[in-house]
N, CA and C atoms as a LAMMPS dump frame, in Angstrom:
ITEM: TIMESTEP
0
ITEM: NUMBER OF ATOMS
228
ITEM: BOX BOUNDS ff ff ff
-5.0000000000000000e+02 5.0000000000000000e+02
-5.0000000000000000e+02 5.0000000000000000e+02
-5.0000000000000000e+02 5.0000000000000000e+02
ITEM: ATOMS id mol type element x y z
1 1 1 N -318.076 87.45 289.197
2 1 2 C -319.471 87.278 288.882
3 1 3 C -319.589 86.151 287.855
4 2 1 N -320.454 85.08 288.421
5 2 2 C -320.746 84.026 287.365
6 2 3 C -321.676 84.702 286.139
7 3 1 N -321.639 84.981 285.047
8 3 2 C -322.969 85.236 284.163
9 3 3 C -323.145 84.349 283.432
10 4 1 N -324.747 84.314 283.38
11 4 2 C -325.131 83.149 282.407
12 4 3 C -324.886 83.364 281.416
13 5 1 N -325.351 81.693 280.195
14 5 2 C -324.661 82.591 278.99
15 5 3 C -325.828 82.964 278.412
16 6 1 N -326.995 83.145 278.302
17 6 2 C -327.855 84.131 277.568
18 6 3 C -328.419 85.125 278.841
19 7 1 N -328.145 86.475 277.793
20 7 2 C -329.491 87.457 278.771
21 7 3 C -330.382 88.429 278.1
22 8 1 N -331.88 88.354 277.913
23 8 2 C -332.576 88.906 277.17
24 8 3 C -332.11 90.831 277.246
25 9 1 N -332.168 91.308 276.088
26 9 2 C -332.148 93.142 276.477
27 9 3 C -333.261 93.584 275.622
28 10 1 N -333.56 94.605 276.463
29 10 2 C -334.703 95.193 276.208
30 10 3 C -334.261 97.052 276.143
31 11 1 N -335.064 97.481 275.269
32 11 2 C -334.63 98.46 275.074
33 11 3 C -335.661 99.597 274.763
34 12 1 N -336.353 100.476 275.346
35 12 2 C -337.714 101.569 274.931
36 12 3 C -337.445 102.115 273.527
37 13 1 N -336.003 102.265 273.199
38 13 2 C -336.362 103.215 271.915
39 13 3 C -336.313 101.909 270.62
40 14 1 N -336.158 100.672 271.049
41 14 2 C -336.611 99.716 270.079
42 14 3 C -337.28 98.596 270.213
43 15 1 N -338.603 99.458 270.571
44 15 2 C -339.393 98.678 271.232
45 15 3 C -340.134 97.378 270.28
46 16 1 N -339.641 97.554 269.146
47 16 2 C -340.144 95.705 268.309
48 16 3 C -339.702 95.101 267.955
49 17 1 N -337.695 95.428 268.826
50 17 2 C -336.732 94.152 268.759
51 17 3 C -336.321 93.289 269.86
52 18 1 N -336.272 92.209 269.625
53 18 2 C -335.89 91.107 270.875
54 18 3 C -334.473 91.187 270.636
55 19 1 N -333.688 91.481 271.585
56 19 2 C -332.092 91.426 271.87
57 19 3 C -331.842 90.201 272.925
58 20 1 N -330.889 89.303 272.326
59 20 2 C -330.737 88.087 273.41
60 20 3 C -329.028 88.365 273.454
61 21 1 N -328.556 88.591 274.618
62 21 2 C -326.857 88.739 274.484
63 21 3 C -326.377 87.159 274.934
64 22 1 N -325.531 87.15 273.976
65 22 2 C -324.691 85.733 274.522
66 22 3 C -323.326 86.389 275.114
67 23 1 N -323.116 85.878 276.386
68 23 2 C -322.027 86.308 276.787
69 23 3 C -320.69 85.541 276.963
70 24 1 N -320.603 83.784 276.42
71 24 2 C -319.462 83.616 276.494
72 24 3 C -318.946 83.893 274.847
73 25 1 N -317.597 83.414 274.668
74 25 2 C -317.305 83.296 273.237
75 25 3 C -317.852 82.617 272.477
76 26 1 N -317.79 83.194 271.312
77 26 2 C -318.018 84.334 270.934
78 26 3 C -318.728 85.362 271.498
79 27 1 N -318.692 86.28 272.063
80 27 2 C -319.634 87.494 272.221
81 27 3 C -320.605 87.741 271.24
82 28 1 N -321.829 88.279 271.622
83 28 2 C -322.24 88.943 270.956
84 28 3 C -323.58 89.326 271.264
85 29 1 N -324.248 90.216 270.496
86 29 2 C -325.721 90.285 270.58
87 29 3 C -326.866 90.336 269.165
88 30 1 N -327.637 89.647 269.307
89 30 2 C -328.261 89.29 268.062
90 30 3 C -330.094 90.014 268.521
91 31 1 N -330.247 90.153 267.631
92 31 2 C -331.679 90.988 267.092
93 31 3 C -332.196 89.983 266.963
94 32 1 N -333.14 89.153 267.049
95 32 2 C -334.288 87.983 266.983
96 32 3 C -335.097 88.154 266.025
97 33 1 N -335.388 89.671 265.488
98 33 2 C -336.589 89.877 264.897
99 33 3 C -336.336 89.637 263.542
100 34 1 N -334.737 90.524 262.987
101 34 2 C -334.051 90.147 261.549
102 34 3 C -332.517 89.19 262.022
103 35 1 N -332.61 88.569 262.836
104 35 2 C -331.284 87.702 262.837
105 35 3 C -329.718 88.329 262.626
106 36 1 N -330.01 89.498 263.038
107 36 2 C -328.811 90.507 262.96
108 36 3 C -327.77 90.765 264.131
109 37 1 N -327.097 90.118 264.026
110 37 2 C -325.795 90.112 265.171
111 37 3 C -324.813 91.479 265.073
112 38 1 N -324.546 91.638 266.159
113 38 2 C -323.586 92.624 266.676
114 38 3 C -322.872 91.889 267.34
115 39 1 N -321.208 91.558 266.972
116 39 2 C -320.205 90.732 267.51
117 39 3 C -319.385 91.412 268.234
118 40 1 N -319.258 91.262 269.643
119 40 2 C -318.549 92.129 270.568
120 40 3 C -317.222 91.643 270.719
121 41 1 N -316.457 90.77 269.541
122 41 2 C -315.106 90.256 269.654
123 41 3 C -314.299 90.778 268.119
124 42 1 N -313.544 90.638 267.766
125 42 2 C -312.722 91.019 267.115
126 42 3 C -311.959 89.621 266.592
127 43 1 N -312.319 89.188 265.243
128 43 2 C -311.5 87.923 264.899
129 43 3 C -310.961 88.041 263.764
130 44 1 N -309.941 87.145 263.771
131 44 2 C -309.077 87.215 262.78
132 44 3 C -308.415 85.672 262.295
133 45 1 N -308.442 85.486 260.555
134 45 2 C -307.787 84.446 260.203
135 45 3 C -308.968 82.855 260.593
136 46 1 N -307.906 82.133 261.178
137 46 2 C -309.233 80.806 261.863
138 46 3 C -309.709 81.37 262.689
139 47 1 N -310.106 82.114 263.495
140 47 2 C -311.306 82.372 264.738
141 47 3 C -312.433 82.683 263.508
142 48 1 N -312.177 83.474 262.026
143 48 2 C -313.273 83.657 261.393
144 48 3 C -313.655 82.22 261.196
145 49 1 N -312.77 81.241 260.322
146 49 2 C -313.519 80.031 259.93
147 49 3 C -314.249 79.255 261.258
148 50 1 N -313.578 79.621 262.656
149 50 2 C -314.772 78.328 263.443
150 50 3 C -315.908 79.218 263.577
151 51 1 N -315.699 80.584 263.311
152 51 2 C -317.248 81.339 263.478
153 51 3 C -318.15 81.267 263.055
154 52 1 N -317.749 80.526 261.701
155 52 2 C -318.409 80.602 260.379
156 52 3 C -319.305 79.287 261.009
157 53 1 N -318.821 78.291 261.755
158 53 2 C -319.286 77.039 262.141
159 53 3 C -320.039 76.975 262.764
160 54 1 N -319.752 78.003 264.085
161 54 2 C -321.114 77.962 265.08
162 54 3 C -322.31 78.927 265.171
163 55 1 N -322.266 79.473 263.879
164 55 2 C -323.062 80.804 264.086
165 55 3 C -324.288 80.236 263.949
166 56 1 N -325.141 79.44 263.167
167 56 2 C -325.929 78.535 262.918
168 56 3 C -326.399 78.121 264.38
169 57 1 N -325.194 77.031 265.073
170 57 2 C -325.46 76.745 266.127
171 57 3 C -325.946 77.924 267.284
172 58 1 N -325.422 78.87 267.409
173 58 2 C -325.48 79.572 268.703
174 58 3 C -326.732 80.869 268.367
175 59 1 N -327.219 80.921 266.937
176 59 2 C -328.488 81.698 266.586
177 59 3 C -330.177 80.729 267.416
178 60 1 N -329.595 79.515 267.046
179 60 2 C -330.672 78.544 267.237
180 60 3 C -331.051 78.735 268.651
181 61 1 N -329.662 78.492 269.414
182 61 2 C -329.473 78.749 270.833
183 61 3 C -330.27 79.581 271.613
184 62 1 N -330.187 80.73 270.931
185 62 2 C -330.488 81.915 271.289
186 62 3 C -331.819 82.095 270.996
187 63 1 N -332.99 81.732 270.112
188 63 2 C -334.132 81.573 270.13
189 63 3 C -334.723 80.764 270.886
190 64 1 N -334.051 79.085 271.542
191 64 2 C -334.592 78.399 272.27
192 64 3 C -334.528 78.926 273.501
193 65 1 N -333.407 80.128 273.955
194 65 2 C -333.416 80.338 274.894
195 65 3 C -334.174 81.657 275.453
196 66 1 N -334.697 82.521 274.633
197 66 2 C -336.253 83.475 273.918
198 66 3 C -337.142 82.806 274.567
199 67 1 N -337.045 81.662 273.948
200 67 2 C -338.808 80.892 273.644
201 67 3 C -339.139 80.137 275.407
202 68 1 N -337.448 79.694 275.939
203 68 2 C -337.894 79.503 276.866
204 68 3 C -338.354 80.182 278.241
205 69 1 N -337.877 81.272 277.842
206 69 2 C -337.927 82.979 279.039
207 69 3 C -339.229 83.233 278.4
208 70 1 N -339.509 83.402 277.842
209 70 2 C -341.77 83.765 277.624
210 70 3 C -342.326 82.704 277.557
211 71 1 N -342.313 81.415 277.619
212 71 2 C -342.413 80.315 278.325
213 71 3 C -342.658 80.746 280.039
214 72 1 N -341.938 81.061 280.399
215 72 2 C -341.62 81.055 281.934
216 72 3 C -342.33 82.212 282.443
217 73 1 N -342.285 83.85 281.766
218 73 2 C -342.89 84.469 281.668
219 73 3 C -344.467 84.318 281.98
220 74 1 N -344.611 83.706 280.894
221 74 2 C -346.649 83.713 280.555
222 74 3 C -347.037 82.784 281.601
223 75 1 N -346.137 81.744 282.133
224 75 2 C -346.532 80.864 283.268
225 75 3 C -346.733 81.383 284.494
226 76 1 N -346.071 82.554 284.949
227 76 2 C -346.286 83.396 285.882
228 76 3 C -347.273 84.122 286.083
């Protein structure tokens, strides 16, 4: 199975958080609403320091890629 790398989750019992999962590496899933990640990998040593590098990058990611799914959404 090809998966993309973002996929919005949605969830009833938290219903006033935006969950965007990134699924290549790093893993993870981040909360949109307080910028709160849940990292589905396990690092150690340098995998922490390049994490430290792209987390910035791949938060940003992950809102443009939000903004562009209710974008697409509301156009429908």
């Amino acid at each position: 199975m090809n998966l993309p790398k973002f996929l919005l989750g949605d969830n009833t019992d938290h219903k006033e958080d935006i969950f965007v999962i990134h699924t290549e590496f790093p893993r993870f899933i981040i909360n949109l609403v307080d910028d709160e990640i849940e990292w589905l990998e396990d690092f150690h040593g340098e995998d922490q320091e390049e994490l430290e590098t792209q987390v910035a990058v791949l938060i940003e990611q992950s809102s443009e890629f939000y903004d562009r799914e209710m974008k697409r959404y509301e156009a429908e």
